[in-house]
C-alpha positions in Angstrom: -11.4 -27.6 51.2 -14.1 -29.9 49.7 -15.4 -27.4 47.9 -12.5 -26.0 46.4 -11.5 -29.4 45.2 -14.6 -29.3 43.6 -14.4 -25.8 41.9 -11.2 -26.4 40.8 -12.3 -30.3 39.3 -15.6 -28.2 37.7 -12.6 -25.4 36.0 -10.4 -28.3 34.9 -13.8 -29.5 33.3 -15.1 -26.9 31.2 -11.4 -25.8 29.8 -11.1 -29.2 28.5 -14.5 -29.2 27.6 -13.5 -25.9 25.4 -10.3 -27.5 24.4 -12.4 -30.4 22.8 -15.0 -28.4 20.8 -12.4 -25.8 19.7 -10.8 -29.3 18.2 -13.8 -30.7 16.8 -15.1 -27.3 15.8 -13.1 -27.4 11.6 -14.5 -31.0 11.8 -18.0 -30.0 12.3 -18.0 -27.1 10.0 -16.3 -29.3 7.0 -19.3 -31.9 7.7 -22.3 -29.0 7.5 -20.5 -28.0 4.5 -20.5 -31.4 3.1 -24.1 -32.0 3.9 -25.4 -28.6 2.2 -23.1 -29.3 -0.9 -24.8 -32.7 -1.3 -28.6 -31.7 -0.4 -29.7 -30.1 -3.5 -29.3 -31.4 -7.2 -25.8 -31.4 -8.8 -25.5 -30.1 -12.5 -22.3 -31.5 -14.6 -20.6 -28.5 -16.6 -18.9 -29.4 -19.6 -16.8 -26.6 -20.6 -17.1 -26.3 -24.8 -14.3 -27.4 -26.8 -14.3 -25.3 -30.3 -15.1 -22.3 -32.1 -17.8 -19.9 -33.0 -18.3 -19.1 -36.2 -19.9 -15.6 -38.2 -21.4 -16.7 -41.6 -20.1 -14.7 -44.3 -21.5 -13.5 -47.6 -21.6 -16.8 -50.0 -20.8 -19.1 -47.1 -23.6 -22.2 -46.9 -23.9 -24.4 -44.3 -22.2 -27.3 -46.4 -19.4 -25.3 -47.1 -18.4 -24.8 -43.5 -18.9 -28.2 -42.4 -16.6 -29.4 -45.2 -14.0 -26.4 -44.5 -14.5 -27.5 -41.3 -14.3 -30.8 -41.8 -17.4 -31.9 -39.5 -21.0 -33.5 -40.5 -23.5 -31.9 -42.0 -26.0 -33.7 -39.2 -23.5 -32.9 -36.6 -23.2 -29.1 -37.3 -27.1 -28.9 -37.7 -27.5 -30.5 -34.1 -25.0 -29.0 -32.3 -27.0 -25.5 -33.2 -30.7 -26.7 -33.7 -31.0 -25.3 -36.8 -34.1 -26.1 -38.2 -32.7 -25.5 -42.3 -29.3 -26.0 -43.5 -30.4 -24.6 -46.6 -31.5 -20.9 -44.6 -28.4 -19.9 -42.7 -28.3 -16.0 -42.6 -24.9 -13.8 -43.1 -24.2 -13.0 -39.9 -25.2 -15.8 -37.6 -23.0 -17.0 -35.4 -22.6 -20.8 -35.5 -20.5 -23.0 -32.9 -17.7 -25.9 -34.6 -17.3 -28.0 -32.3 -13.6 -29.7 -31.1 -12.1 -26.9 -33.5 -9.3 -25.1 -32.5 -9.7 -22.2 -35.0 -12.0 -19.8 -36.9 -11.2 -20.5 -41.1 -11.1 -17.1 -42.4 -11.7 -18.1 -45.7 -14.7 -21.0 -45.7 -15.0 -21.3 -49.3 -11.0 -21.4 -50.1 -11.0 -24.3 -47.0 -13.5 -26.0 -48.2 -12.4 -26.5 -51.8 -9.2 -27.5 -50.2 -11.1 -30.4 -47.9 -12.9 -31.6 -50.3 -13.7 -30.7 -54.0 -15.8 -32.8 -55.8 -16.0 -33.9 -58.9 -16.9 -36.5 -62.0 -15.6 -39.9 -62.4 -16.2 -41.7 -66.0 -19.1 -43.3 -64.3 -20.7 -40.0 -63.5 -20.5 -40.6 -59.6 -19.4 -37.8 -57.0 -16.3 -38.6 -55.5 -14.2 -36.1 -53.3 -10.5 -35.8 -53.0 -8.9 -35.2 -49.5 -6.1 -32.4 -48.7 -4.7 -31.5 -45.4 -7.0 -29.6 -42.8 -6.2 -26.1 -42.2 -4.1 -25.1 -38.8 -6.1 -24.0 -36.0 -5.9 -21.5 -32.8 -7.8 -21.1 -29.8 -10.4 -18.1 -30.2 -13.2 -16.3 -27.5 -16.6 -17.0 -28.2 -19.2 -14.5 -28.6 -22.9 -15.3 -27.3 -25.0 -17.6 -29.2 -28.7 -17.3 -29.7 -31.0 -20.4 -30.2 -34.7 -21.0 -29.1 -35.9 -23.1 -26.1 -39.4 -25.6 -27.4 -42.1 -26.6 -26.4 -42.8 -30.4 -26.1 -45.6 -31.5 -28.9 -45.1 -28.4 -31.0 -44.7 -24.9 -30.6 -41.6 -22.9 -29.3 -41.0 -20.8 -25.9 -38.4 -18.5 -25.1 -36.7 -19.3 -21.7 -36.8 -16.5 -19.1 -33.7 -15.7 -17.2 -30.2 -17.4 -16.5 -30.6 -20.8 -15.1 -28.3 -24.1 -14.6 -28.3 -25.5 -17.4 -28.5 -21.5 -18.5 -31.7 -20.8 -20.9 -30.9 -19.6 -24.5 -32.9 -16.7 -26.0 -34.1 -16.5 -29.2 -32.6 -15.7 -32.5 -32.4 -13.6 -34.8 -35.1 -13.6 -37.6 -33.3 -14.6 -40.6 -33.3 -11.7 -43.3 -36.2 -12.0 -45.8 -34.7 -13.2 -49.5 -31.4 -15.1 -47.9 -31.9 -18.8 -48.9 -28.4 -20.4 -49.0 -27.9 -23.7 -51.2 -25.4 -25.7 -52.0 -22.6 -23.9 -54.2 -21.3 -25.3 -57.7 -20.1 -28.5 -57.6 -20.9 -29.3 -54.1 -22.4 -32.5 -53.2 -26.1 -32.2 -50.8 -26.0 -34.0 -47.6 -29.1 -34.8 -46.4 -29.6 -33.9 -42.5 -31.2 -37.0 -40.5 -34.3 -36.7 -38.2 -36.4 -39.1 -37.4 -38.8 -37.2 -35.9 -41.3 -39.5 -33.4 -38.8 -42.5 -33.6 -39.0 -41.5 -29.6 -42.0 -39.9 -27.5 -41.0 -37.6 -25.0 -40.2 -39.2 -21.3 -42.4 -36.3 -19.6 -44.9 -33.7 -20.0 -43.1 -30.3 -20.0 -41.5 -27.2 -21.8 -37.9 -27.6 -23.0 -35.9 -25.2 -21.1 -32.3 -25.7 -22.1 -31.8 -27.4 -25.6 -29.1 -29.6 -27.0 -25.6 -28.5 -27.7 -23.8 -25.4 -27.0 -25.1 -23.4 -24.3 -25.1 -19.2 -23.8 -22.7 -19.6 -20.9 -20.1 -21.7 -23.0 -20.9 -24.8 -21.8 -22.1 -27.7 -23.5 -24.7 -30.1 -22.9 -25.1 -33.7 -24.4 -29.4 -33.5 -22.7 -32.1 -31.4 -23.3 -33.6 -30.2 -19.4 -37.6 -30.7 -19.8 -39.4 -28.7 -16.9 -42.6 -29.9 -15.4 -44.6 -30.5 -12.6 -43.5 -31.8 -9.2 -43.9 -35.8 -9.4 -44.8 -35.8 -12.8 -44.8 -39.4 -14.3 -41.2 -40.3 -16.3 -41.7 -42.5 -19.2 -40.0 -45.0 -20.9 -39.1 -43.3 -24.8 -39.5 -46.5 -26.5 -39.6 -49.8 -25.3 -36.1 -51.4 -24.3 -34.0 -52.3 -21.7 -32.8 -50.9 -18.1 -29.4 -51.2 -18.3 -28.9 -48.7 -15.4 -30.7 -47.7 -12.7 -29.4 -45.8 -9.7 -28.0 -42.2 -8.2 -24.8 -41.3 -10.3 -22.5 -38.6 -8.9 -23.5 -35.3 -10.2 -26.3 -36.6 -12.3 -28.8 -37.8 -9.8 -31.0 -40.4 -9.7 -30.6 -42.1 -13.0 -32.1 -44.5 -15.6 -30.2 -45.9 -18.9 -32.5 -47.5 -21.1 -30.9 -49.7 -24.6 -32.8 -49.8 -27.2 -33.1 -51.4 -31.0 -30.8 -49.8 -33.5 -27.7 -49.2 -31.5 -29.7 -46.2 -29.7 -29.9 -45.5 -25.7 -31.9 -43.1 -23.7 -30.4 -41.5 -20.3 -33.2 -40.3 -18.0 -31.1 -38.3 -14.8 -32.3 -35.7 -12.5 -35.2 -38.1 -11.0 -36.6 -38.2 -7.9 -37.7 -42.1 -7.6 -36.5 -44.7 -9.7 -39.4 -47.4 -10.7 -37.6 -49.7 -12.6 -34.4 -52.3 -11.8 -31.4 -53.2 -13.9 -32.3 -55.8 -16.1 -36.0 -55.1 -16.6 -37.7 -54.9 -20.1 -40.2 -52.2 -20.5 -42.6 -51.2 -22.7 -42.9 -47.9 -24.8 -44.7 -45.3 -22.1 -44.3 -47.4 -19.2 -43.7 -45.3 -15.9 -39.8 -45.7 -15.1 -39.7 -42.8 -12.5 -40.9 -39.6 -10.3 -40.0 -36.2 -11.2 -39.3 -34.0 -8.3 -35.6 -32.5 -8.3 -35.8 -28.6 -8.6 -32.9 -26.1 -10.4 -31.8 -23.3 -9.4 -35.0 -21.3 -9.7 -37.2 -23.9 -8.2 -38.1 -25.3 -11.3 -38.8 -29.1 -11.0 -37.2 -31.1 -14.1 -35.4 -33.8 -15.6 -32.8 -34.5 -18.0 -33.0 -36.1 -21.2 -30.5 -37.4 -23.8 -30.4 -39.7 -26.9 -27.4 -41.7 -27.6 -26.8 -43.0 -31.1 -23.9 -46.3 -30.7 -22.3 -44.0 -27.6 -22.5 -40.6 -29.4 -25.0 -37.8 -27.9 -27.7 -36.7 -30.5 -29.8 -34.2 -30.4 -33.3 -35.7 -29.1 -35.5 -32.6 -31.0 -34.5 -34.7 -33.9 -35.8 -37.5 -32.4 -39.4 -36.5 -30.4 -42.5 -35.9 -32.1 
């Protein structure tokens, strides 16, 4: 009879035994699945607001900034492009926060802003309406991926942040200027104002990306633990793991500019500190996708993302 008791107590046991685990069971899954979606490095897709652009016969690239009604600087660092005076018929150039593609650039851009002669012999423009837009799909977009220090390397298969390919060579005899009675804007780079944070090669570039995306950072690969530098001398104004960015360091700096260091694998510095251009901030040591061991890098100009190949030597 004992033993039966027992049998019986050892049955009663292991069915609530299996009752438990079949009830902990979705719990334990959920927390693996937590724990893998948190152990590698997160990568923030921003989805790209605007339009892409084919360059027509007689466009320039001041005419479709002002048809479009966006910068000059803006336009050139959105696409990396090297010379707003050499934009061949055909590329494909991305407007961003525009809602449509302006059929007729030259028409627009008249409309936007023509320019003409005061008494005193000073260019003034006139405003007009901008033209209505509609949502378009975006065909790819080529750019070249470089190489810190000089130089330029193409980027080798689809990666997160994906790797553009390069362009097109621009036809031989096509160099585009600024049509009658337009005004030159001068594009702004102050190249060396920054050095770069890391010794690497820049695999994904500024702006819009092949995939559609669009990214405010350049993503510099190099070697596992390689040193991260301080751009210029400044102050840490941040310094610790943001959501989705990393490990992170915000450094202000003179002139209303910032530099934002994420992607790092140990932080050197604290809030508060004052360092000196070239000083080791941090680690390098988070990998991509493809195993490739980098960091990102961005240049912020009073809040607004520039392009830092404007900016580095």
């Amino acid at each position: 009879m004992e033993g039966m008791t027992r049998t019986t107590g050892d049955r009663r046991e292991r069915s609530g035994w299996r009752r438990y685990c079949g009830a902990c069971l979705p719990l334990l899954i959920l927390f693996l699945f937590l724990l893998v979606s948190c152990a590698g490095p997160q990568t923030v897709k921003t989805p790209a607001r605007g339009v892409y652009h084919i360059v027509k016969k007689g466009e320039t690239a001041y005419s479709i900034a002002r048809a479009y009604g966006i910068s000059l600087q803006d336009l050139a660092e959105v696409n990396n492009i090297s010379d707003v005076s050499n934009i061949p018929e055909g590329s494909v150039i991305f407007i961003p926060a525009a809602d449509s593609v302006i059929d007729d650039v030259m028409a627009s851009a008249g409309k936007s802003g023509e320019v003409r002669r005061d008494g005193g012999g000073k260019d003034q423009k006139t405003s007009a309406d901008k033209p209505p837009r509609a949502a378009e799909t975006p065909p790819a977009i080529k750019t070249p991926a470089a190489k810190p220090g000089g130089g330029e390397t193409a980027a080798a298969g689809p990666a997160v942040p994906a790797p553009p390919t390069p362009p097109e060579k621009p036809r031989a005899g096509v160099v585009e200027k600024p049509a009658a009675g337009e005004t030159k804007e001068d594009v702004k780079r102050e190249k060396g104002r920054f050095d770069w944070p890391v010794n690497g090669i820049v695999k994904t570039r500024f702006g819009i990306q092949p995939n559609k995306t669009y990214h405010n950072w350049i993503q510099i690969v190099c070697p596992p633990g390689a040193r991260v530098r301080a751009a210029a001398a400044g102050t840490v104004i941040f310094s610790a793991a943001l959501k989705g960015f990393g490990e992170t360091i915000i450094l202000r700096h003179a002139g209303d500019y910032a530099t934002v260091y994420t992607h790092l694998k140990k932080r050197n510095v604290k809030a508060d500190q004052s360092v000196k251009k070239g000083k080791t901030i941090a680690l390098a040591g988070e990998t991509d996708e493809v195993g490739d061991t980098f960091i990102n890098f961005e240049i912020r100009l009073k809040g607004k993302a520039r392009n830092p190949l404007f900016y580095l030597p």
